[in-house]
Steps between C-alpha positions, in 0.01 A plus 500: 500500500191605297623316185606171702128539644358494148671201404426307826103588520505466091603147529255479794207657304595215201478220700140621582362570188540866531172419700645683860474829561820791392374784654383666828338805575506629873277759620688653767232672628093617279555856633616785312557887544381637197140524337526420190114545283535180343631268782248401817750344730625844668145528669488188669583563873466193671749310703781271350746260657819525421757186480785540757855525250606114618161398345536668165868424464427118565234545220732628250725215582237256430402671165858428363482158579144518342649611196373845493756717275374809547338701797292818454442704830142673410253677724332749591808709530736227572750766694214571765603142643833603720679165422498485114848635424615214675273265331620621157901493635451071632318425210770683273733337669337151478521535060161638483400710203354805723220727368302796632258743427489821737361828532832641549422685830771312687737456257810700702366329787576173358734525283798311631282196447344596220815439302492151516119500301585356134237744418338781676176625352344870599174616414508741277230581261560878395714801597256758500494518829155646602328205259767269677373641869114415382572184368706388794361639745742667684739837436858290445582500137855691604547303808541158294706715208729568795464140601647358140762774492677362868444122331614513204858649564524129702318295269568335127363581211141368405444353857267791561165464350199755453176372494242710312113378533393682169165592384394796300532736772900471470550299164689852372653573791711151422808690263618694783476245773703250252772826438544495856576137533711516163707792658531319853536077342157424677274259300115633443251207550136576367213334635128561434291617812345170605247429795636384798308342717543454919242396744224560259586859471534656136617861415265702318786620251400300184736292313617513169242428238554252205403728233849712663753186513559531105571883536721442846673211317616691168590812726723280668651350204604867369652591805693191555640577150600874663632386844727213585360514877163370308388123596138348528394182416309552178282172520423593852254789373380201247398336811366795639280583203352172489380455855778426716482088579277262307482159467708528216832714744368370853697660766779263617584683859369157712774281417805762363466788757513481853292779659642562838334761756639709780458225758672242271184329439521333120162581284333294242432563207670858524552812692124626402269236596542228773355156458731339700740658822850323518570497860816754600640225709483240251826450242463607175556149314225374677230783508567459064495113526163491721180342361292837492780748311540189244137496479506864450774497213331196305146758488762791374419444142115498532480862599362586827234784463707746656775460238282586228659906415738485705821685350764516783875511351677249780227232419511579142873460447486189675240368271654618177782296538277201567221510288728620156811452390514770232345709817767402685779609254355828414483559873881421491624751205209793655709473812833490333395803269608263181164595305 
């Protein structure tokens, strides 16, 4: 099903100019039960609506015919939203690629659906568990270890991802995070700690400074040489070091990644910052198509303001495959492990 989708939206990507979008990231819900230092979106309390199921699945119908290839459920925690193990089981089941990255506190909980994820991705960053309990927040290190020990006698090899946001603070605590997934046939994904923005609010945990990328970078290298778990996209902390998106790598997320909330409203140009609202009722085809979001994509390149620094991964990945084509092919052999 998933390869027959590839070929069908490929051929429907070609006849557009590869000019459509191929990738949609759902936030099931912008709450989360952890506190991690670096991340703001935990304490923001306000009210959300949240999509009945028949909404959501008719969306995910409408981003195959779209196109779309791949769909990343995001957050917040995306688990605090009751109805996202069935989201990720229809969408599986419509020849989806199915992402998503998770705190691991309700991994048993879900874990019947959480089998049909392509790739599951738990935060991670160290296993020192009282630096793990300050930086996220909350006392649950062993609770998640527990978590990934009930998954993974269910689930195949190298579906299971953890995420590591590295800095100094953990850098050396890397080699026995990356023995763990070597002994267990996780992968161990590295990404720099970044500031997120939501609602105008910032965390006061600062992120990684240039004059550390070059240091983080060759750390990386070594240990990827030590631990086949390893894999990080090495031009990624390129792009970190030199600003995040420029004019010269503008961020691509307006016209390749649908950003879809918990109400199934579509956002423009990403999940960050909304210029312009697609309405939830309104079919997906046409909130793309309509004058303001094509207005919105053909400014993409210029570089809003708010762009400028900006270093989030989903927006990022989508770009790199856009704006280079080396980029895009040393994205391709980082995530294979080939280099």
């Amino acid at each position: 099903m998933k390869k027959s989708l590839l070929v069908k939206n490929g051929l429907k990507q070609l006849r557009h100019g590869f000019n459509r979008p191929f990738m949609m990231m759902f936030e099931t819900t912008l709450h989360c039960n952890m506190k991690c230092v670096y991340c703001s979106v935990w304490s923001d309390d306000r009210n959300e609506p949240i999509a009945k199921p028949e909404k959501i699945f008719r969306r995910i119908d409408e981003a195959v015919e779209l196109g779309i290839f791949v769909l990343s459920f995001s957050g917040g925690e995306p688990l605090m939203n009751q109805h996202t193990g069935d989201y990720i089981e229809y969408a599986s089941k419509k020849g989806l690629f199915t992402s998503m990255p998770t705190n691991g506190l309700a991994l048993k909980k879900f874990a019947p659906q959480l089998q049909y994820l392509d790739q599951l991705e738990v935060s991670i960053d160290t296993l020192d568990r009282e630096k793990f309990d300050k930086r996220r927040g909350i006392d649950s290190l062993n609770h998640i270890l527990e978590g990934l020990e009930y998954l993974k006698k269910t689930t195949p090899p190298k579906v299971i991802q953890i995420n590591a946001a590295v800095d100094v603070d953990n850098l050396h605590d890397l080699p026995i995070l990356a023995k763990y997934c070597d002994d267990n046939d996780f992968l161990l994904h590295t990404e720099a700690v970044h500031t997120v923005m939501r609602y105008g609010l910032a965390p006061d945990y600062p992120e990684v400074q240039k004059n550390e990328i070059g240091m983080i970078t060759d750390y990386l290298k070594e240990l990827r040489t030590k631990h086949k778990s390893v894999r990080f996209y090495t031009h990624y902390y390129e792009f970190f070091q030199q600003d995040g998106f420029t004019e010269d790598f503008p961020c691509r997320s307006a016209s390749h990644l649908i950003n879809m909330k918990p109400d199934g409203s579509v956002h423009f140009p990403c999940a960050f910052v909304t210029l312009h609202k697609g309405d939830p009722d309104m079919p997906l085809k046409e909130i793309y198509e309509s004058e303001p979001v094509q207005q919105i994509i053909r400014q993409e390149k210029k570089m809003w303001d708010f762009c400028k620094g900006c270093k989030i991964g989903c927006p990022y990945e989508v770009s790199a495959y856009l704006n280079n084509p080396k980029t895009m092919f040393g994205g391709v052999l980082d995530f294979l492990q080939w280099r």
